[in-house]
ZAMARGU-4260 file (C-alpha; in steps of 0.2 Angstrom, whole numbers, plus 5000, padded with zeros to 4 digits):
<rodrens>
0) 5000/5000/5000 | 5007/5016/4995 | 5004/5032/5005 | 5001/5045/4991 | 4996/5063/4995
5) 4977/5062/4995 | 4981/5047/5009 | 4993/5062/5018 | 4979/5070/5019 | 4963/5062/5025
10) 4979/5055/5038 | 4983/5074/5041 | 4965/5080/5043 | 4959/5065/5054 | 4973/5070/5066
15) 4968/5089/5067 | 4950/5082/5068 | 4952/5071/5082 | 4963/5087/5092 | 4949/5097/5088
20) 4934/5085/5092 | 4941/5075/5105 | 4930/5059/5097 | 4934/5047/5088 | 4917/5048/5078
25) 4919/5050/5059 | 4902/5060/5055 | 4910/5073/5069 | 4929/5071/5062 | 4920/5074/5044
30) 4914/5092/5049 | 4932/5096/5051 | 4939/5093/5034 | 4943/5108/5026 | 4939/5116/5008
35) 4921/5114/5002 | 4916/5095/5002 | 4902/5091/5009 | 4902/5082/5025 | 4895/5066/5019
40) 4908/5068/5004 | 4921/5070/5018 | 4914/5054/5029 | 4917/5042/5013 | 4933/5047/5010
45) 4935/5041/5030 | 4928/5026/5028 | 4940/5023/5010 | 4955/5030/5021 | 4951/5015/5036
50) 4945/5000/5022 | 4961/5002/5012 | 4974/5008/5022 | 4984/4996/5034 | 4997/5004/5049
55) 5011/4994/5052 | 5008/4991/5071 | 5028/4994/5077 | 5029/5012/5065 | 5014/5021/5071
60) 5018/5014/5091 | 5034/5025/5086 | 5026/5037/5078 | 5015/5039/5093 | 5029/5040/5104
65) 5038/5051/5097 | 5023/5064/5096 | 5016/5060/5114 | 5030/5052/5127 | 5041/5060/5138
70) 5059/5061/5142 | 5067/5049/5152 | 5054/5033/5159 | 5037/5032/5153 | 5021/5030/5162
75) 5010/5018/5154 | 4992/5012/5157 | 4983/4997/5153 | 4962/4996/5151 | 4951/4986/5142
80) 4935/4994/5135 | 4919/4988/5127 | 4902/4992/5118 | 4892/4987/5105 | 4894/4992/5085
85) 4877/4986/5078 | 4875/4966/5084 | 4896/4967/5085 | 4904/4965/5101 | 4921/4978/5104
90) 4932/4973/5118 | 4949/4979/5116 | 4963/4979/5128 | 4975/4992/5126 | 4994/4999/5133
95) 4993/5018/5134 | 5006/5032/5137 | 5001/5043/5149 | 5004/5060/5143 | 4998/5078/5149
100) 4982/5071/5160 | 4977/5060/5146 | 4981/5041/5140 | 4986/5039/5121 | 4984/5020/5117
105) 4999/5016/5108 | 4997/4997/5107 | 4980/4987/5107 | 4973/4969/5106 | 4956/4964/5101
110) 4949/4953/5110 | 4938/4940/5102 | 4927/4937/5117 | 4914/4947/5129 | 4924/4951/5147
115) 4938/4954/5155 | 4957/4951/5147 | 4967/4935/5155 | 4983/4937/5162 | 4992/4928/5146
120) 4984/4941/5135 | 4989/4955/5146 | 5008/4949/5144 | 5007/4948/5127 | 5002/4965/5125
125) 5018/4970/5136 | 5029/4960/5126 | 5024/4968/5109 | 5028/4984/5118 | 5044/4978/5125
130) 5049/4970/5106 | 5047/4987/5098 | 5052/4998/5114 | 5066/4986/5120 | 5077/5000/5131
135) 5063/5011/5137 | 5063/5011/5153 | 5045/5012/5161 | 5043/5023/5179 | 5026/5014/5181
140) 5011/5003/5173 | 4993/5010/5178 | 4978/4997/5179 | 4963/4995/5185 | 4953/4980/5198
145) 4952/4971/5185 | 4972/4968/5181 | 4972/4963/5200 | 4979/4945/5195 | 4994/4955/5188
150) 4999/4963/5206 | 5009/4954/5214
</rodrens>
């Protein structure tokens, strides 16, 4: 998959939309693009963006990083969350860096089950991060009661 400039783009404007918006709802981000489209013109092109484009998962955790973490150690935070998207159940776990009062996922799992995450899952999701952030060093890991089989 190639990233051309129209890609740059929607990419670009999803970002200023999500800054701007604080959701991640794409009939909200559309009223953001600029120029003259109109917003159902704008939410397509969202929906094309998300169908044909694919982020390689150690890339935009880097990326992420290097707009959002601080100097020095990291404070991290795991959570899972779930709803409903039509009849589709959405539970995804996910490793977060904690940055300026807020928690910007950099990794996530989906889960293909209703409930809480188990500790092997858990793991694994520390051991992607580890495999593309081998030397960081972390100050402290944030969870919930529901990681309380991970204390200890």
């Amino acid at each position: 998959m190639k990233w051309n400039k129209c890609r740059l783009n929607v990419l670009a404007f999803l970002v200023l939309g999500l800054l701007e918006k604080q959701t991640v709802n794409f009939t909200s981000l559309a009223t953001t693009f600029p120029g003259r489209s109109q917003t159902l013109s704008c939410y397509r092109r969202i929906q094309r963006f998300f169908l044909e484009v694919v982020f390689d998962e150690s890339i935009m955790a880097t990326l992420i990083a290097s707009l959002f973490a601080p100097e020095g150690r990291w404070q991290l935070s795991m959570d899972r969350t779930n709803w409903m998207f039509g009849i589709f159940k959405i539970n995804i776990l996910f490793l977060a860096i904690n940055y300026k009062g807020m928690s910007i996922p950099i990794l996530w799992t989906l889960l293909p089950k209703k409930g809480c995450s188990n500790t092997t899952e858990r793991v694994e999701l520390l051991k992607r991060f580890r495999k593309i952030f081998p030397e960081q060093a972390i100050q402290r890991l944030l969870m919930d009661r529901e990681f309380k089989a991970l204390q200890g």
